[in-house]
Phi, psi and omega in degrees: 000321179279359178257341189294299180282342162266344188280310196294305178273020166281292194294331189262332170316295208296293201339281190335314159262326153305312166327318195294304196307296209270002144307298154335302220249320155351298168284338156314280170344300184307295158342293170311300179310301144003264209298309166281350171285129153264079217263108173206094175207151172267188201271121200244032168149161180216128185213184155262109149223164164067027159064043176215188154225155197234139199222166200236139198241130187279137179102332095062343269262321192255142147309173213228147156241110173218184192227066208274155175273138209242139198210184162280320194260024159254017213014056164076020189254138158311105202293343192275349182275313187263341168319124176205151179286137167128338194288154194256136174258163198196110195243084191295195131306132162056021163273178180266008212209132168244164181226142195255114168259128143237168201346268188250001201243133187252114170256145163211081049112119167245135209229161174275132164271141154336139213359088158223000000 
């Protein structure tokens, strides 16, 4: 029974930590994609996930994960809030600023980097 309970508690020690790691190496992961993709499309969705927000560009294949800062220069507005499909998103690779055009209006988006 005690090898049986040392054995349990092994197996959940290991869990625990490949989880942790591979969370980690996750928001990176989101980041590199992100962060190097030139992105000029419109938008076929906007959501919350992976405690970001994550939106799918049509033409497309993988969604985008990204962690943008709400500013003056969105007007304080949330991006999954203002985000709607058709609106054109516009990213260059490895620039810092994503821009939301909708009809005559610019949001424009600052993001969290990996440690920062």
């Amino acid at each position: 029974m005690v090898y049986v309970g040392i054995v349990i508690f092994i197996a959940v020690l290991i869990y625990f930590f490949t989880a942790q790691r591979i969370g980690g190496n996750r928001e990176e992961q989101f980041f590199i994609h992100f962060d190097t993709t030139n992105i000029n499309g419109r938008l076929e969705y906007a959501k919350i996930g992976y405690h970001g927000s994550v939106f799918k560009i049509e033409g497309i294949e993988k969604e985008f994960v990204f962690y943008p800062f709400t500013s003056e220069l969105n007007d304080n507005t949330i991006f999954y809030n203002i985000a709607k499909k058709g609106d054109l998103i516009i990213k260059d690779a490895y620039s810092d600023t994503l821009k939301v055009k909708k009809k005559n209006k610019v949001y424009l988006y600052k993001f969290r980097k990996p440690n920062d």
